[in-house]
TORTOR-604923 format. One record per residue: residue number from 1; x, y, z of N, C-alpha, C, CB in turn. Coordinates in Angstrom, 3 decimals, always signed. Each point is the difference from the previous one (the first is absolute). Glycine has a CB too. Layout:
TORTOR-604923
<nuro NUM,<X,Y,Z>,<X,Y,Z>,<X,Y,Z>,<X,Y,Z>> ...
***
This chain:
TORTOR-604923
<nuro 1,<-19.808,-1.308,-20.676>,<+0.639,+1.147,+0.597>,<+0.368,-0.391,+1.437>,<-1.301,+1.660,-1.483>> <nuro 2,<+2.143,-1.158,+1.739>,<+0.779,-0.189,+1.516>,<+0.373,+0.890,+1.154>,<+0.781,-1.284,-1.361>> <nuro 3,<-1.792,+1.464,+2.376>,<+0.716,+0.899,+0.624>,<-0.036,-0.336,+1.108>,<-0.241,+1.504,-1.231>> <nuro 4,<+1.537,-0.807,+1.685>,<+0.648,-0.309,+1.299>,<+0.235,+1.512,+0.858>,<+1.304,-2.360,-1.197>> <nuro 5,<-1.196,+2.253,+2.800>,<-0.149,+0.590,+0.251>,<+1.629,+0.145,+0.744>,<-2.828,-0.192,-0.431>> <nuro 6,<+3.425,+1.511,+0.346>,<+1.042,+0.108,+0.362>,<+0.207,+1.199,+0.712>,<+0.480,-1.396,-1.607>> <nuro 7,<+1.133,+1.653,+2.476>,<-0.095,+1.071,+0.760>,<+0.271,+1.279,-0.290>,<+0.277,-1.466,+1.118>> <nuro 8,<+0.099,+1.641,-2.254>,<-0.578,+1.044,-1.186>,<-1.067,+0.375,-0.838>,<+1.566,-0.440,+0.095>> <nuro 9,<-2.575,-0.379,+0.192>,<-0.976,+0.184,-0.742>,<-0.624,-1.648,-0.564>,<+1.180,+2.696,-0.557>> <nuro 10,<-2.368,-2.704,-0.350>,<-0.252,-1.016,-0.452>,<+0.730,-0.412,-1.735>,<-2.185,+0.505,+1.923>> <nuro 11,<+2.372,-1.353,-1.905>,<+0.797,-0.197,-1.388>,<-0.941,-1.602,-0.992>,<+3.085,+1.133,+1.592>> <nuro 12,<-2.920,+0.023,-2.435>,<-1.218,-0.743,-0.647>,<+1.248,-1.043,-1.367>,<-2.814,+2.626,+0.458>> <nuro 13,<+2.580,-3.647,-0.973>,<+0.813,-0.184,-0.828>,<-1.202,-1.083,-1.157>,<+2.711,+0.436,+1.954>> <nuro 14,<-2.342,-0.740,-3.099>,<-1.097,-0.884,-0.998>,<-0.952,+0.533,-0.036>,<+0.516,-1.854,+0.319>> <nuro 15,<-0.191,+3.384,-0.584>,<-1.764,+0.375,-0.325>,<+0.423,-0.340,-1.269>,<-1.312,+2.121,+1.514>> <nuro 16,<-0.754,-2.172,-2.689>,<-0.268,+0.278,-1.056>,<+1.163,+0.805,-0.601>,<-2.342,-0.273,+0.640>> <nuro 17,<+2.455,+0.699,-2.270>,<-0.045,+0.352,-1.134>,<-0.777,+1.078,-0.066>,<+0.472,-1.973,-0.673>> <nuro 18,<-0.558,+3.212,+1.091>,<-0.455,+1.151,-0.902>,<+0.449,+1.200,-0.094>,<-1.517,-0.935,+0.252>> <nuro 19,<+0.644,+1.509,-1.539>,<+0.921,+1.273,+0.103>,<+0.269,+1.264,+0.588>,<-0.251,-0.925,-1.328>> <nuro 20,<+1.035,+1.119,+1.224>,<+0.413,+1.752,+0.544>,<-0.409,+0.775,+0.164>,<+0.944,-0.030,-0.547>> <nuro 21,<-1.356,+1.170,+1.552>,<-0.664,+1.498,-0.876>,<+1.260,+0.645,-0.284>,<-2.399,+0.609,+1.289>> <nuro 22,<+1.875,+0.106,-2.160>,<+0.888,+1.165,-0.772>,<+1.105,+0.506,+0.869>,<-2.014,+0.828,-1.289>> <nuro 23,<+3.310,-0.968,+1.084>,<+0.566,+1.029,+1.008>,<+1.598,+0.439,-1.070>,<-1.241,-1.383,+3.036>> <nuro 24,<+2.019,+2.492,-2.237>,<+0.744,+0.555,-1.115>,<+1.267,-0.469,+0.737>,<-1.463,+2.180,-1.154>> <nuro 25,<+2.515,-2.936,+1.129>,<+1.132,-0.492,+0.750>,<-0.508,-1.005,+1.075>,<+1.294,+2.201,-0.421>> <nuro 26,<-2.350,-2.546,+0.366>,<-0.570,-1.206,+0.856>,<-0.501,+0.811,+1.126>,<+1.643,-2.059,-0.628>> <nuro 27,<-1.524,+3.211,+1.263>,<-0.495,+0.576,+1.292>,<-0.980,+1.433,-0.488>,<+2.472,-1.001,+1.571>> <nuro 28,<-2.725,+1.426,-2.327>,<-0.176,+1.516,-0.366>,<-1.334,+0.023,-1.034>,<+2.865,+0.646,+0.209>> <nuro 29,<-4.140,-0.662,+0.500>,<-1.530,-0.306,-0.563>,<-0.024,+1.620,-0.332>,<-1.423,-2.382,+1.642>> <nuro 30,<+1.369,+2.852,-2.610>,<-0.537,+0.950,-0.434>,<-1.848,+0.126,+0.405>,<+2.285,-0.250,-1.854>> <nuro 31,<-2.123,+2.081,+2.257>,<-1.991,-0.194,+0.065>,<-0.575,-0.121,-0.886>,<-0.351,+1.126,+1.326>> <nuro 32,<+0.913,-0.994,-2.764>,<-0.885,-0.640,-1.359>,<-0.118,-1.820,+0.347>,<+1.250,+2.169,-2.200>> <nuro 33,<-0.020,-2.735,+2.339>,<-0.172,-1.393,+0.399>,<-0.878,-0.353,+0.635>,<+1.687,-0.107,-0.075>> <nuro 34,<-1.897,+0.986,+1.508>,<-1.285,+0.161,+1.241>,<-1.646,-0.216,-0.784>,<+1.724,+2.201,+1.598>> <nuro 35,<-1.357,-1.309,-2.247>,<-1.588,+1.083,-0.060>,<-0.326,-1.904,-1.194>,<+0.419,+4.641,-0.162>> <nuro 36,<+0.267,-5.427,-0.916>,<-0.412,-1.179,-0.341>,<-0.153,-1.113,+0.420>,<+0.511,+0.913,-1.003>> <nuro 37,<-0.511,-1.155,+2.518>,<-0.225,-0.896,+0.763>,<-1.230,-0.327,+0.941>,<+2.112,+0.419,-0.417>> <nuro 38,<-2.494,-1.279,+0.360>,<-1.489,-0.699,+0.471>,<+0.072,+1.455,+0.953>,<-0.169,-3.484,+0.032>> <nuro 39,<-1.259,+3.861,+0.428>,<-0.364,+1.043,+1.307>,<+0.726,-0.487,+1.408>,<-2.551,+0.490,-1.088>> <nuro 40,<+2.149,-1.716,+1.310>,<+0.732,-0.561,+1.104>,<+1.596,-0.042,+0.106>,<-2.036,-1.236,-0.041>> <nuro 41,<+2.686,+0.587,-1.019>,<+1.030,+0.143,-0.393>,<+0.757,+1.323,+0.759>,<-0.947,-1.327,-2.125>> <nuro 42,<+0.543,+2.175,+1.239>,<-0.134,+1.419,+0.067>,<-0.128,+1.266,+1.053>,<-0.699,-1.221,-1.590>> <nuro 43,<-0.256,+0.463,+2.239>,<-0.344,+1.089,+1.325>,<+1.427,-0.681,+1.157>,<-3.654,+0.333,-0.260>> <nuro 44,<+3.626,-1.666,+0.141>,<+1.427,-0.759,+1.080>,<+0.921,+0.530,-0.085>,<-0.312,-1.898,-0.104>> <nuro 45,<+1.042,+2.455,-1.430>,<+1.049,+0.601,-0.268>,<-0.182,+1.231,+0.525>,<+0.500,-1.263,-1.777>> <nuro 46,<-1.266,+2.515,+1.484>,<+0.084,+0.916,+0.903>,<-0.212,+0.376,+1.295>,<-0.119,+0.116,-1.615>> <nuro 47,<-0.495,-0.998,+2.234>,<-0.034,-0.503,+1.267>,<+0.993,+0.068,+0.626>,<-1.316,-1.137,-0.535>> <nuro 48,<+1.642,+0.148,+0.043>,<+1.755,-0.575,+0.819>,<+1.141,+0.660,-0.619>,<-0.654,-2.522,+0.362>> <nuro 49,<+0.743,+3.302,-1.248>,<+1.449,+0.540,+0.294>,<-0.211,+1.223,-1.003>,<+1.674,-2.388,+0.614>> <nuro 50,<-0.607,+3.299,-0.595>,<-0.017,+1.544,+0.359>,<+0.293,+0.121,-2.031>,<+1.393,+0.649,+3.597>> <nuro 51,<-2.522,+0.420,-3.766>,<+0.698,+0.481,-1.711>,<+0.793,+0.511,+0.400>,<-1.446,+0.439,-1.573>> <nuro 52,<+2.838,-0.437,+0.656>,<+1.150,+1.180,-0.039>,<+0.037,+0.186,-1.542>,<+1.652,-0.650,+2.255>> <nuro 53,<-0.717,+1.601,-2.349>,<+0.382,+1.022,-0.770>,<+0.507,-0.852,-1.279>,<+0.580,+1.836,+2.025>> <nuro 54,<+0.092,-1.905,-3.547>,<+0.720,-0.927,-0.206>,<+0.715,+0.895,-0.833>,<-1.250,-2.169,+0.405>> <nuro 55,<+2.607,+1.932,-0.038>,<+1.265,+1.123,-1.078>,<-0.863,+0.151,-1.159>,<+2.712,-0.993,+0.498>> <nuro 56,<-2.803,-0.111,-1.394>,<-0.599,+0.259,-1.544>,<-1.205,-0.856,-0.273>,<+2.328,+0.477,-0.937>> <nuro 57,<-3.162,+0.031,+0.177>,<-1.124,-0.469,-0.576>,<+0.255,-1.225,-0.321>,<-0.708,+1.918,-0.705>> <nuro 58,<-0.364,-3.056,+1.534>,<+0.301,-1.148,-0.686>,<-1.961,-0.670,-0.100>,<+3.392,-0.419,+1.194>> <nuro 59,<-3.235,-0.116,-2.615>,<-1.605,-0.475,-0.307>,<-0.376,+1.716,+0.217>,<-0.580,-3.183,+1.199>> <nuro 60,<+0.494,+4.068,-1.489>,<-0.963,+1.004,-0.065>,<-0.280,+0.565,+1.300>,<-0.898,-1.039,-1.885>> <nuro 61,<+2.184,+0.467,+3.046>,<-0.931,+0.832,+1.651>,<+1.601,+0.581,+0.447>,<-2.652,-2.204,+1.340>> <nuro 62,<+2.533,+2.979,-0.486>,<+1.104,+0.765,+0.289>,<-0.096,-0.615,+1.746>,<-0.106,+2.521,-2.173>> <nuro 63,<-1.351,-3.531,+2.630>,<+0.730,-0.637,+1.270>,<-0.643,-1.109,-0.052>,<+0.565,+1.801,+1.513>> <nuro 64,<-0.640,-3.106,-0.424>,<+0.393,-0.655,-0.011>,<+0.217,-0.560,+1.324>,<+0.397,+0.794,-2.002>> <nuro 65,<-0.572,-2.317,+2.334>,<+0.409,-0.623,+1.070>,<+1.953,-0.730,+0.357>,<-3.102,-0.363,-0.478>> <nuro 66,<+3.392,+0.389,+1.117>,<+0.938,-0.972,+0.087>,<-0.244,-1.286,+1.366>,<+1.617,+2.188,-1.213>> <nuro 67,<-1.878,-3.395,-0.162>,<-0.297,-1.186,+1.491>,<+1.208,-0.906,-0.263>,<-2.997,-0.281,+0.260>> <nuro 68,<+3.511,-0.520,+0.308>,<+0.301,-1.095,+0.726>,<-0.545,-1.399,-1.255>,<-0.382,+1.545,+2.939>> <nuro 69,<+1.673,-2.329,-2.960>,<-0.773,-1.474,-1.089>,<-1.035,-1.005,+0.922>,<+2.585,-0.362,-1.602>> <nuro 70,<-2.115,+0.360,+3.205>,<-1.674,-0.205,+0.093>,<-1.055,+0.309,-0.076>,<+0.682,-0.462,+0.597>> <nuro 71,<-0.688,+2.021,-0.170>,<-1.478,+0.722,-0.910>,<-0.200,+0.156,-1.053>,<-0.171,+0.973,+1.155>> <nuro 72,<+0.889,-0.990,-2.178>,<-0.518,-0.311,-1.308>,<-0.569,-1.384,-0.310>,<+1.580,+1.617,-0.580>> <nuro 73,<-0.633,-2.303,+1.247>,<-1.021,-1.595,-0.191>,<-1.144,-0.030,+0.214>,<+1.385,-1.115,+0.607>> <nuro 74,<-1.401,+2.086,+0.983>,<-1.542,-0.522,+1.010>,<-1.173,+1.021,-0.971>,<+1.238,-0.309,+3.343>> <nuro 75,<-0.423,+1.696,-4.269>,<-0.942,+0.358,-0.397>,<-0.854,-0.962,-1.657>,<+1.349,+2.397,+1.622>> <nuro 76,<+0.079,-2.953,-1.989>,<-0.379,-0.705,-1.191>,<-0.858,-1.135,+0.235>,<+1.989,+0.700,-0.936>> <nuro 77,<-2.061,-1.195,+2.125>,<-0.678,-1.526,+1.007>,<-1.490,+1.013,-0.382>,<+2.165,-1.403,+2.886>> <nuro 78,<-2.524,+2.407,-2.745>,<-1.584,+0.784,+0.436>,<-0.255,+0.183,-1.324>,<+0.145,+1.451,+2.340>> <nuro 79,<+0.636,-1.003,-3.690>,<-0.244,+0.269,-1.377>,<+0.072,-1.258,-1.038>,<+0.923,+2.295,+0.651>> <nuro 80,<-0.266,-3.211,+0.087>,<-0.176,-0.969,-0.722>,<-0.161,-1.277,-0.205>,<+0.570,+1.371,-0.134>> <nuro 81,<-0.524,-1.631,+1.633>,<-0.258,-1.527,+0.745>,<-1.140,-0.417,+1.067>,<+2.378,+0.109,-0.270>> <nuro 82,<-3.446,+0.366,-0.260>,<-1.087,-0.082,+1.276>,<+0.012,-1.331,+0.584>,<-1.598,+1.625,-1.020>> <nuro 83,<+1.997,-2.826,+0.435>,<+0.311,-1.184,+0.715>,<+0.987,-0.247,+1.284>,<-0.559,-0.472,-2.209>> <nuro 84,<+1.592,+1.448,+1.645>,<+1.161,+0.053,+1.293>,<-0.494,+1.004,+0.899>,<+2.149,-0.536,-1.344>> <nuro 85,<-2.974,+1.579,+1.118>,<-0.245,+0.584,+1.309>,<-1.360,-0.391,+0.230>,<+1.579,+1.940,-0.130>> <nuro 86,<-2.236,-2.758,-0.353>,<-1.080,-0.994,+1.137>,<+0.346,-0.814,+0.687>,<-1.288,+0.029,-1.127>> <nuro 87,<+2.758,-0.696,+0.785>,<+0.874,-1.078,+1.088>,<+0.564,+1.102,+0.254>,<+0.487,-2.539,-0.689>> <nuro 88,<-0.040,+3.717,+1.108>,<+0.737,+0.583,+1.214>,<-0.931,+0.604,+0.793>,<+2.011,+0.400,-1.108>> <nuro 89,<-3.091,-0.032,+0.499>,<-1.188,+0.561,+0.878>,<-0.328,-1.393,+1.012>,<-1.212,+1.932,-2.132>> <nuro 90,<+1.310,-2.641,+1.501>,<-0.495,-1.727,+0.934>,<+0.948,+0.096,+1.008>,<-0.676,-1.937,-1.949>> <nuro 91,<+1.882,+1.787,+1.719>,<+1.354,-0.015,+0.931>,<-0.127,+1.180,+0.815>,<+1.612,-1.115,-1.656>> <nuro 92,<-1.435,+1.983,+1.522>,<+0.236,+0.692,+1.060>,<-1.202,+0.989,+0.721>,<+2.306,-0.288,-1.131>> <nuro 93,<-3.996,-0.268,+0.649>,<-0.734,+0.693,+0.691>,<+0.046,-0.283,+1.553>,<-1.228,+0.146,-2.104>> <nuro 94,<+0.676,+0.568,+2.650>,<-0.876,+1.281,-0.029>,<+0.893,+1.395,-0.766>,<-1.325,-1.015,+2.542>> <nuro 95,<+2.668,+0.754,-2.348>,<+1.257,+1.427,-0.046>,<-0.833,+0.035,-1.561>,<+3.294,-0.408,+1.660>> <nuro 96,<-2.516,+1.528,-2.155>,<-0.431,+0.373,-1.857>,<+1.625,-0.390,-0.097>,<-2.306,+2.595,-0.650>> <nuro 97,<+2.660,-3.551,-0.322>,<+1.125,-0.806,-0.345>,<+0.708,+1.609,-0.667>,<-1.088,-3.233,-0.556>> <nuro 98,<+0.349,+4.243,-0.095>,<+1.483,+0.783,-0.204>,<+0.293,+1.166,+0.430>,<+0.056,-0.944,-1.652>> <nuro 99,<-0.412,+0.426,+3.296>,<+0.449,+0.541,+1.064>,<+1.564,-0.432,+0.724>,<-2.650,+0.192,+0.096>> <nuro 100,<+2.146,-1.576,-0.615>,<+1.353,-0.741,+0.612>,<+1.154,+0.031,-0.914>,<-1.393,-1.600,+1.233>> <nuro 101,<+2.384,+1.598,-0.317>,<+2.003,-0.061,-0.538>,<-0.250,-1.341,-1.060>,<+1.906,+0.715,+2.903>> <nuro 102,<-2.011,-0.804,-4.098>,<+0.267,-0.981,-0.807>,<+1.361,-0.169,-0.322>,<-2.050,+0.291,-0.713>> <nuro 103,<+2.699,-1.163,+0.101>,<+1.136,+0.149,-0.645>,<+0.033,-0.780,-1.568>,<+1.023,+0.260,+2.569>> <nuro 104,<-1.303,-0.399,-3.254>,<-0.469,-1.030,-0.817>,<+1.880,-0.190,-0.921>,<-3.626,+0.854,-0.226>> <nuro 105,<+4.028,-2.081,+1.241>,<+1.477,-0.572,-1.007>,<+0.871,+0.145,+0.293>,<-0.489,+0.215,-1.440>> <nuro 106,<+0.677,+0.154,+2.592>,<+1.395,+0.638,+0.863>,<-0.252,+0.264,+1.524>,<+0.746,+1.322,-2.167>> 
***
C-alpha cells in the first residue's frame, strides 16, 4: 500500500483486495445495512455522518446514510480488513487514521 501525502489530502494508492460493505448506488448504506455491521463498524458510521430521510424504502429502512467512495472504503478497511487498518493505525498514529482526508485512487 502507498501513501503519499498531498495538498489535498493523503492519497493512498495499492491497497489490498477487499470487499465492500453493502451500499445501494455505491453511496446510500441503508440503517438495515448499519444495524449488520461489526459494533465498531457501526457506531463510526453514525458518528460521522447524519441519518436522512430516503424517498423509498430500500433493504427494509426508510433512512439511511449518504457517504462519499472514500468512506465507504475507510468504512469497508474497519469491516473487513483489520490488516489495512493496523498499517494505517501504524502510519498515521498518534491522529485516529479515519479522522484523516484519505483519498484512496484519485
Amino acid at each position: 500500500m502507498n501513501i503519499e501525502a498531498k495538498i489535498s489530502g493523503w492519497r493512498i494508492t495499492d491497497w489490498p483486495k477487499f470487499p465492500l460493505i453493502s451500499t445501494i448506488g455505491g453511496q446510500i448504506v441503508p440503517l438495515h445495512y448499519i444495524d449488520n455491521l461489526n459494533e465498531e463498524t457501526a457506531q463510526w458510521i453514525l458518528d460521522t455522518f447524519n441519518l436522512v430521510p430516503l424517498n423509498k424504502e430500500f433493504a427494509g429502512s426508510n433512512y439511511g446514510v449518504i457517504m462519499g467512495h472514500d468512506d465507504v472504503i475507510k468504512a469497508s478497511i474497519m469491516e473487513n480488513a483489520p490488516e489495512v487498518a493496523e498499517e494505517l493505525n501504524t502510519f498515521f498514529s498518534p491522529t485516529d487514521w479515519r479522522k484523516c482526508y484519505l483519498r484512496f485512487g484519485h
